[in-house]
N, CA, C and O atoms as a GROMACS GRO file, in nm:
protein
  252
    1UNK      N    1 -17.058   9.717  -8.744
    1UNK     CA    2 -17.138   9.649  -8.644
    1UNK      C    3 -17.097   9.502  -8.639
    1UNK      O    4 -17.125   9.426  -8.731
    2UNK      N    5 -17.028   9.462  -8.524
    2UNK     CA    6 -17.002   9.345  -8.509
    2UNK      C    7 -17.055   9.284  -8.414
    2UNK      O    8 -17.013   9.336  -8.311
    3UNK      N    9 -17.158   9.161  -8.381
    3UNK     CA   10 -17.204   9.090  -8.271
    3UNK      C   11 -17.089   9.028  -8.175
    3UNK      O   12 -17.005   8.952  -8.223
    4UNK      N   13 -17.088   9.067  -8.027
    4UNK     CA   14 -17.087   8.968  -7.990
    4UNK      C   15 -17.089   8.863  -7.910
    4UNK      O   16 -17.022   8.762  -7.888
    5UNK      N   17 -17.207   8.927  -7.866
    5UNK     CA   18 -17.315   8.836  -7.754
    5UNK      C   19 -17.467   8.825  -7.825
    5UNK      O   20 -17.548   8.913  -7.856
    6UNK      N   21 -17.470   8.640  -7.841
    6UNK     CA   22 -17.572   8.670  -7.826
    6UNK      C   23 -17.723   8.556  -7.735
    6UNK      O   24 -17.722   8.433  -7.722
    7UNK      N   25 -17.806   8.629  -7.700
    7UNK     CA   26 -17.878   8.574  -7.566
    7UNK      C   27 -17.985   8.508  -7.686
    7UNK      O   28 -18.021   8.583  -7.776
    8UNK      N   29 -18.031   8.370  -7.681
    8UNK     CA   30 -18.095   8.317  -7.750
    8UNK      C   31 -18.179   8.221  -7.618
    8UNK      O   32 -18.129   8.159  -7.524
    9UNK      N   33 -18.359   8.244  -7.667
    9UNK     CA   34 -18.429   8.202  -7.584
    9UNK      C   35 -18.500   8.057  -7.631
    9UNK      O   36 -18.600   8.068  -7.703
   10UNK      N   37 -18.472   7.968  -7.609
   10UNK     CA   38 -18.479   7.833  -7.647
   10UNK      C   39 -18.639   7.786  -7.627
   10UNK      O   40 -18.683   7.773  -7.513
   11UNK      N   41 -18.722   7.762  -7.745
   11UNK     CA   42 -18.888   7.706  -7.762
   11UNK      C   43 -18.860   7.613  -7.869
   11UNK      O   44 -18.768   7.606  -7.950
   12UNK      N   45 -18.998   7.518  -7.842
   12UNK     CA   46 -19.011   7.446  -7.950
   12UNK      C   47 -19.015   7.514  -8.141
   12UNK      O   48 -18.967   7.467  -8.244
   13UNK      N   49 -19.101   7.647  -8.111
   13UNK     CA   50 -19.144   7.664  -8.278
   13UNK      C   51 -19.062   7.813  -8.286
   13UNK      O   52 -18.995   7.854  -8.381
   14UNK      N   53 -19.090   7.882  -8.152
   14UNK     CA   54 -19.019   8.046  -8.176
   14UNK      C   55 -18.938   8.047  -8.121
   14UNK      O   56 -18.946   8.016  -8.002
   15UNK      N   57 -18.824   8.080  -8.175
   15UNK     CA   58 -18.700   8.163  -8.092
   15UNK      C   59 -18.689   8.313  -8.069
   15UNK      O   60 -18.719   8.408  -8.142
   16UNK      N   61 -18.628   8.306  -7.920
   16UNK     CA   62 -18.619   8.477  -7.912
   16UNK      C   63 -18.500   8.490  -7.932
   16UNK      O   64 -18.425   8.394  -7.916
   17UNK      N   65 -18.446   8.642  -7.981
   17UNK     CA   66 -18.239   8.655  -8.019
   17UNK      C   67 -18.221   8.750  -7.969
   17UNK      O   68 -18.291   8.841  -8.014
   18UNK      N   69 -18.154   8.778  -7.890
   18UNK     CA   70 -18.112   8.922  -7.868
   18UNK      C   71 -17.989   8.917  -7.874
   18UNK      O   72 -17.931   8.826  -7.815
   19UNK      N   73 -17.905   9.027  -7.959
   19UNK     CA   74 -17.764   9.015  -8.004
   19UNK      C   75 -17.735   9.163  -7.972
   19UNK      O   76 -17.809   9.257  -8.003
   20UNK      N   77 -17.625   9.170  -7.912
   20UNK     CA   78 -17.526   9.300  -7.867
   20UNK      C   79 -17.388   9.322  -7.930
   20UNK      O   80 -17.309   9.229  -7.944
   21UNK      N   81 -17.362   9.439  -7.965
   21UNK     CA   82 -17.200   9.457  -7.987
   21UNK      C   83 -17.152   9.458  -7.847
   21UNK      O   84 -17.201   9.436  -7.736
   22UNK      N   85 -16.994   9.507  -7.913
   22UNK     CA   86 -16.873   9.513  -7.816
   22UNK      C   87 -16.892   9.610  -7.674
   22UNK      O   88 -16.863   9.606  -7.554
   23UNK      N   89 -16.959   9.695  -7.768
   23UNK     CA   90 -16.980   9.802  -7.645
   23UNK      C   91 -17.144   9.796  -7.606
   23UNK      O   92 -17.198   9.901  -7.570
   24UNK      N   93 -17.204   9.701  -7.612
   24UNK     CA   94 -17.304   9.676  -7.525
   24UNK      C   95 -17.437   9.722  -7.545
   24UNK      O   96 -17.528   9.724  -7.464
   25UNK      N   97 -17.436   9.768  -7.700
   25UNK     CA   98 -17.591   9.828  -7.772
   25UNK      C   99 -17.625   9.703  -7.870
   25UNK      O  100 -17.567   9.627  -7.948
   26UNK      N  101 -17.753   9.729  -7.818
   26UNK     CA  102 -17.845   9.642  -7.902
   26UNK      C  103 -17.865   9.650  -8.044
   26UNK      O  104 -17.902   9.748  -8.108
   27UNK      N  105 -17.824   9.490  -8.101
   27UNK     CA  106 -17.782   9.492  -8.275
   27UNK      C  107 -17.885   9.437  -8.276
   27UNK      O  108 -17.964   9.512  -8.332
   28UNK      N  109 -17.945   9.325  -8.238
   28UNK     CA  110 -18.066   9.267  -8.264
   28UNK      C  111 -18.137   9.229  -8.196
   28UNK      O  112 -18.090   9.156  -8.108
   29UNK      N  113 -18.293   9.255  -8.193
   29UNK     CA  114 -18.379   9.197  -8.111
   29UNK      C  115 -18.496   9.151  -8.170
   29UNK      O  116 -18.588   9.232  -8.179
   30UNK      N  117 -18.519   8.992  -8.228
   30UNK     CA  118 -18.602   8.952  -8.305
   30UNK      C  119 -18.682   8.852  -8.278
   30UNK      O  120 -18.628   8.780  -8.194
   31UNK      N  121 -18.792   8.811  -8.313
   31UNK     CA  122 -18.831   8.633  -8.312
   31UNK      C  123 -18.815   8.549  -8.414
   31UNK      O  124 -18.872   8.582  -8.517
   32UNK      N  125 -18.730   8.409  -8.414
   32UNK     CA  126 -18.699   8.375  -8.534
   32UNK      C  127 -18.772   8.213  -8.542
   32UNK      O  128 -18.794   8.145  -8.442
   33UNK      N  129 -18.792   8.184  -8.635
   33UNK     CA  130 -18.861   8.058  -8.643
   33UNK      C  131 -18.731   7.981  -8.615
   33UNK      O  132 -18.620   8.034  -8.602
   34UNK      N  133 -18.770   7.791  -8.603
   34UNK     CA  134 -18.689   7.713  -8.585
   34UNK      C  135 -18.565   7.748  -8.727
   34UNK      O  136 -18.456   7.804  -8.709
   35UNK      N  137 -18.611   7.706  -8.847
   35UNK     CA  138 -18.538   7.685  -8.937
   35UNK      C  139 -18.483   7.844  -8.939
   35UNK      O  140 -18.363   7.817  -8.938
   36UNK      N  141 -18.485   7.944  -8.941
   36UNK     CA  142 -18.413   8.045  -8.946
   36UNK      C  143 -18.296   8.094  -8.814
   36UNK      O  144 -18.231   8.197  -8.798
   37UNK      N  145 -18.302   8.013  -8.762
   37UNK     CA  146 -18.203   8.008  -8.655
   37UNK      C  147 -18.046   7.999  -8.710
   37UNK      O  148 -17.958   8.084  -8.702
   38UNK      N  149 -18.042   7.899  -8.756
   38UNK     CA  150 -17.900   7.847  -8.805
   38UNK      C  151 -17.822   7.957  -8.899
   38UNK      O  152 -17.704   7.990  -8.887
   39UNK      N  153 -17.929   8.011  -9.006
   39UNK     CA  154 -17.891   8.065  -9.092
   39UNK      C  155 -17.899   8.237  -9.054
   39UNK      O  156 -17.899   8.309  -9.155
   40UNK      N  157 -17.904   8.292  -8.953
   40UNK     CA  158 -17.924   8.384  -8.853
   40UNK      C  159 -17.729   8.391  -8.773
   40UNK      O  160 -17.634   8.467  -8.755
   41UNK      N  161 -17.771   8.272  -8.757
   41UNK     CA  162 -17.621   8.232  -8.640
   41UNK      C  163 -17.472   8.249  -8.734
   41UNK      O  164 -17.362   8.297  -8.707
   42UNK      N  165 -17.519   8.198  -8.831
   42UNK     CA  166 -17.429   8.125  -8.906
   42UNK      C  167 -17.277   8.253  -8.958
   42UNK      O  168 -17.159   8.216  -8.950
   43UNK      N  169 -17.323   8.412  -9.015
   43UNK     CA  170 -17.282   8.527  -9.017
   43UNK      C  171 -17.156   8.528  -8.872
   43UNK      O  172 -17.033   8.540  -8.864
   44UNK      N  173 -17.273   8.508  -8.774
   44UNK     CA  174 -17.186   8.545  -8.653
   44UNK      C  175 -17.100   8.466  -8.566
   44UNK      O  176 -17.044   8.499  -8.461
   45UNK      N  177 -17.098   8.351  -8.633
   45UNK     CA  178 -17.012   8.253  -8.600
   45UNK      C  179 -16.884   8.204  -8.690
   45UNK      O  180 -16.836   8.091  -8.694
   46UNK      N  181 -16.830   8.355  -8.783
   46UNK     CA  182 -16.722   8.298  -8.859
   46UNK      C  183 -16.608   8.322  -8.770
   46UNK      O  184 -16.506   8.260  -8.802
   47UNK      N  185 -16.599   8.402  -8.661
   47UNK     CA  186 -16.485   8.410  -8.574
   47UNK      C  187 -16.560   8.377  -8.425
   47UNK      O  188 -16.609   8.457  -8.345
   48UNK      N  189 -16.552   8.225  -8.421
   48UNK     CA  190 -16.608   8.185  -8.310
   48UNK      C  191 -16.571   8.219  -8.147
   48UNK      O  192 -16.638   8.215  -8.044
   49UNK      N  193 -16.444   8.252  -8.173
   49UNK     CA  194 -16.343   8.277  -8.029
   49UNK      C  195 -16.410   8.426  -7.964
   49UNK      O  196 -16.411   8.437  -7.842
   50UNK      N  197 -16.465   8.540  -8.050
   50UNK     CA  198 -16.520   8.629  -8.035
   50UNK      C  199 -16.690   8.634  -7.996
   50UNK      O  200 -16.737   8.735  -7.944
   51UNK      N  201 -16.764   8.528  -8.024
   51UNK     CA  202 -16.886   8.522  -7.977
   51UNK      C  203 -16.935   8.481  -7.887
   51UNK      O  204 -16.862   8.384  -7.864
   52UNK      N  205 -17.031   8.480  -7.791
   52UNK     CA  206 -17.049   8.411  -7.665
   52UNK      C  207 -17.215   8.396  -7.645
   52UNK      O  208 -17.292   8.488  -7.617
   53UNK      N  209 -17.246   8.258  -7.665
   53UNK     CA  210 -17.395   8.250  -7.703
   53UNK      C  211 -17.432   8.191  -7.501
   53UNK      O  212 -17.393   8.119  -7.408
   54UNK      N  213 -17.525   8.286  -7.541
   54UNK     CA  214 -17.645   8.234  -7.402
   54UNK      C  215 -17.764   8.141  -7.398
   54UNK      O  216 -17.798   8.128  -7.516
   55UNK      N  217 -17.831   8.079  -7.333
   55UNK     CA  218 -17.945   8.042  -7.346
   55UNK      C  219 -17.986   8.057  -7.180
   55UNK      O  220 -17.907   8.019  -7.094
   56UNK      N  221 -18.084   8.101  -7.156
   56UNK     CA  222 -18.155   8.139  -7.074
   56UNK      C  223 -18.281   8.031  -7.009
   56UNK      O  224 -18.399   8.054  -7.033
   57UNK      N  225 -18.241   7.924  -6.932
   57UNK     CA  226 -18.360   7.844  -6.896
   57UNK      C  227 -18.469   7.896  -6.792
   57UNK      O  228 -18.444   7.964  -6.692
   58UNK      N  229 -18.594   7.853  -6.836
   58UNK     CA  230 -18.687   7.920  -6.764
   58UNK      C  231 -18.741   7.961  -6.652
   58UNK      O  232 -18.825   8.042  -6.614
   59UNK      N  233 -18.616   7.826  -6.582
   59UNK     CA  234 -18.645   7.880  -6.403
   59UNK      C  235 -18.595   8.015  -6.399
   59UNK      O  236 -18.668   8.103  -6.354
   60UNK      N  237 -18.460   8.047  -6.447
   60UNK     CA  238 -18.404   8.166  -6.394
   60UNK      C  239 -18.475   8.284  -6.456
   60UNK      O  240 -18.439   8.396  -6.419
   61UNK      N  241 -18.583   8.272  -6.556
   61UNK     CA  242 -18.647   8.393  -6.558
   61UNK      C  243 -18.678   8.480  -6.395
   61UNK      O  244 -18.663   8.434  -6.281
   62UNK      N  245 -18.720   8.606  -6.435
   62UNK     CA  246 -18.787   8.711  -6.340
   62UNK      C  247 -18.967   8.660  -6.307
   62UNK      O  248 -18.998   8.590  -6.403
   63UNK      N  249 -19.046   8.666  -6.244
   63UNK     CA  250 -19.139   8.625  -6.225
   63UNK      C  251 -19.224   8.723  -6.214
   63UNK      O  252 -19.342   8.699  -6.191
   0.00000   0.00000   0.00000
């Protein structure tokens, strides 16, 4: 199981993660506090050229 997308939802205290493999199934879908972010990321960022991080601002949510 290798990540490598992953959609991270940007708050002050909670983060949302949603992380996908290659072929497009869901590896993770969690809420992570501030400080557990980094150390969350950190695994999936040893081959950076392969990952592709999102952040999702709130206008473009669905309503």
């Amino acid at each position: 199981m290798q990540i490598t997308t992953v959609g991270l939802d940007l708050a002050k205290r909670i983060f949302q993660v949603h992380a996908v493999d290659a072929s497009g199934d869901v590896v993770v879908r969690k809420a992570l506090r501030r400080s557990q972010v980094l150390p969350f990321l950190r695994p999936c960022c040893a081959e950076p050229q392969d990952l592709s991080l999102l952040s999702i601002p709130v206008s473009c949510r669905p309503v």
